[in-house]
C-alpha positions in Angstrom: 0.0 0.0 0.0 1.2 3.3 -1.1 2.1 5.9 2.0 -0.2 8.7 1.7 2.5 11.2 3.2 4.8 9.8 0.4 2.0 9.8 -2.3 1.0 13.4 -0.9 4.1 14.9 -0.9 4.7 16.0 -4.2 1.0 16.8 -5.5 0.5 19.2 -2.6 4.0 21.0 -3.5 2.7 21.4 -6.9 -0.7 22.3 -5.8 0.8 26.2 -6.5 1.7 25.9 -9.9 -1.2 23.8 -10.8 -3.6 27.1 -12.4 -1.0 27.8 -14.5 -0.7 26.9 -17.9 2.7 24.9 -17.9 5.7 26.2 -20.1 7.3 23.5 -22.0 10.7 22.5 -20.7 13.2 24.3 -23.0 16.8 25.4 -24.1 18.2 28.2 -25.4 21.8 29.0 -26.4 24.2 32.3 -25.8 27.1 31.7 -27.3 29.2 28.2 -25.7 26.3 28.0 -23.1 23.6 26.2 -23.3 20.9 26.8 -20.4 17.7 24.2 -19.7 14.6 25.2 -18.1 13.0 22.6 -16.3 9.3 22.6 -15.7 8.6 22.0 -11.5 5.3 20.5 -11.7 5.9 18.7 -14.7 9.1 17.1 -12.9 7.0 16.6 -9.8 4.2 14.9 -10.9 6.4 12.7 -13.0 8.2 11.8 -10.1 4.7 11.7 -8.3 3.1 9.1 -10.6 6.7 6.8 -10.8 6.6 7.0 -6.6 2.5 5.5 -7.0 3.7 3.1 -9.5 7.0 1.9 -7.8 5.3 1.7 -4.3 2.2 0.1 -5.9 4.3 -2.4 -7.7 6.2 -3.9 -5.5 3.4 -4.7 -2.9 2.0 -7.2 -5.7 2.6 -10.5 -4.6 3.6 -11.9 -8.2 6.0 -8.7 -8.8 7.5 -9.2 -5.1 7.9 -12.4 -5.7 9.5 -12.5 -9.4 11.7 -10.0 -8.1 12.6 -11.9 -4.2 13.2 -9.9 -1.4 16.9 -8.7 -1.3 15.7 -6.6 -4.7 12.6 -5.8 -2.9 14.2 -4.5 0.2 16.8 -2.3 -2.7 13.5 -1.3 -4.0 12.3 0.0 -1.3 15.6 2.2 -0.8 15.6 3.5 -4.1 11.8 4.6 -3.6 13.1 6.3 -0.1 15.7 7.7 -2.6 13.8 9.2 -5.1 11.2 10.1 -2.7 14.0 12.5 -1.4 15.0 14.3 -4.5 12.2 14.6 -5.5 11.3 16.9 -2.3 15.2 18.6 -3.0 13.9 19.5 -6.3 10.8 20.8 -4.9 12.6 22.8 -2.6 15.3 24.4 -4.6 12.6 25.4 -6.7 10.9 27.5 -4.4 7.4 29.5 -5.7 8.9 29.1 -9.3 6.9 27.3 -11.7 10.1 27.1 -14.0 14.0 26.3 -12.8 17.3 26.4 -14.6 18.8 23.3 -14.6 22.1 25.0 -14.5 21.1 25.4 -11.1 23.4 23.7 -8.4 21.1 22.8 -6.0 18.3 21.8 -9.3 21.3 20.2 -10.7 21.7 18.2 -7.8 18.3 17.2 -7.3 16.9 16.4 -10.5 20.2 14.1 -11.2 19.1 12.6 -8.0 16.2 11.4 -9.4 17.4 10.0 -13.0 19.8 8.2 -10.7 17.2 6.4 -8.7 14.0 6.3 -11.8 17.2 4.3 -13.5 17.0 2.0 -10.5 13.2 1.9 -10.5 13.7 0.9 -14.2 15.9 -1.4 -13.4 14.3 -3.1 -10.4 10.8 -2.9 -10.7 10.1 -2.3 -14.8 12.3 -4.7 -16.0 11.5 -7.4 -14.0 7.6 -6.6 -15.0 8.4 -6.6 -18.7 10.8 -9.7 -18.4 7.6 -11.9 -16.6 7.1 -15.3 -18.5 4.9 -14.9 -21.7 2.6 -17.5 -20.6 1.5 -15.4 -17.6 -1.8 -14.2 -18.2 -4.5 -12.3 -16.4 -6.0 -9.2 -16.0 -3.2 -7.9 -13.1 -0.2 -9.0 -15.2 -1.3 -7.1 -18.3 -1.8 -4.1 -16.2 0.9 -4.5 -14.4 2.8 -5.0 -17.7 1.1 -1.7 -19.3 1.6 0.4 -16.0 5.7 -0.4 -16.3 5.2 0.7 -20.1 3.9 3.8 -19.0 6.5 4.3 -16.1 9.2 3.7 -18.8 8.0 6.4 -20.6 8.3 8.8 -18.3 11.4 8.0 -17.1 12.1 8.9 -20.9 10.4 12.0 -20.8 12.5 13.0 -17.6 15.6 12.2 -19.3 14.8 14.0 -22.8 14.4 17.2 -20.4 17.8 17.7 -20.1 18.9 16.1 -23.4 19.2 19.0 -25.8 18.7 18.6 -29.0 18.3 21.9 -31.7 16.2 24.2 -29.1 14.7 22.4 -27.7 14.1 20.1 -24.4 11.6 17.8 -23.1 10.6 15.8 -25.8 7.9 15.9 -28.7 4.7 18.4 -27.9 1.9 19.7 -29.2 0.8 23.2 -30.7 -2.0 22.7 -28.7 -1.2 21.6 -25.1 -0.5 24.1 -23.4 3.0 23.0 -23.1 2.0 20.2 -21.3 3.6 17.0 -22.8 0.7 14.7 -24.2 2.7 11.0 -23.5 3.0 12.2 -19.9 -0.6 12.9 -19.4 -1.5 9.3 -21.0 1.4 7.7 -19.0 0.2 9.5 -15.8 -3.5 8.2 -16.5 -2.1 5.1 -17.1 -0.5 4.5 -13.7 -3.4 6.4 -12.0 -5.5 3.6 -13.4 -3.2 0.8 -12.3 -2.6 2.0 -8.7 -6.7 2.2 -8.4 -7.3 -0.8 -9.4 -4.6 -1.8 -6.9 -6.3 -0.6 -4.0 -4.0 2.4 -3.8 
């Protein structure tokens, strides 16, 4: 079962920034330097959502037990981990709805957290992807689909500091708002998963 301080955490910090129409992660160039903007509530309901999933996850008695405790007690670490950075990154943020990455203490933080969503990855979603083909079942395909979606924003966290042209934060929509559209699904997706959970 998820703990509601740790599930709590994050949406509450975000709770500010949540009227505002989110600004797409971005980069822009002066010269030799290249400075990233990172989007806080984007960051910390990514982190938010991989918390739910990770927590939610690893309290499944088939996922526990195709992983075996050692991995789930290094689980549990890493989810203390990120938990941790992800409240750093909250706090060096401040009342800013935007942060340069460039940032020591945002520096810091956020590589915090691709350090330890690599460990979730590496884990919790791999050893969901990697189950036998001829389990079957409703909670093993959901399971299956919430690690999908967790995977991909793991992705999305990492394209936000991988520049590339002017741009950071992978693919978006004219029309979003700058909110990035496989994040939203990916979000829903997990949402979904840790309800039908119990979570």
């Amino acid at each position: 079962m998820q703990n509601p301080t740790r599930r709590a955490f994050l949406r509450g910090s975000s709770a500010l920034v949540a009227a505002t129409a989110l600004a797409a992660c971005t980069s822009t160039k002066s010269g030799t330097t290249t400075t990233i903007t990172l989007n806080v509530a984007e960051v910390a309901d990514y982190v938010d959502a991989l918390l739910n999933f990770s927590s939610t996850a690893i309290n499944m008695p088939l996922v526990a037990a195709a992983m075996g405790a050692p991995n789930v007690a290094l689980a549990n670490t890493v989810i203390a981990a990120l938990t941790t950075a992800g409240k750093a990154f909250v706090a060096a943020a401040g009342s800013s709805t935007s942060v340069s990455y460039d940032s020591a203490s945002v520096k810091a933080a956020f590589d915090s957290i691709l350090t330890d969503t690599g460990q979730v990855n590496t884990l919790i979603i791999a050893t969901i992807t990697g189950m036998a083909a001829d389990l079957s079942g409703s909670v093993v395909t959901q399971a299956k689909t919430a690690a999908g979606a967790a995977a991909t924003l793991i992705d999305l966290l990492k394209a936000m500091v991988a520049v590339s042209g002017r741009h950071a934060g992978g693919p978006r929509l004219a029309s979003d708002n700058g909110i990035n559209m496989q994040g939203m699904v990916a979000m829903n997706v997990i949402g979904a998963f840790v309800s039908a959970q119990g979570g």
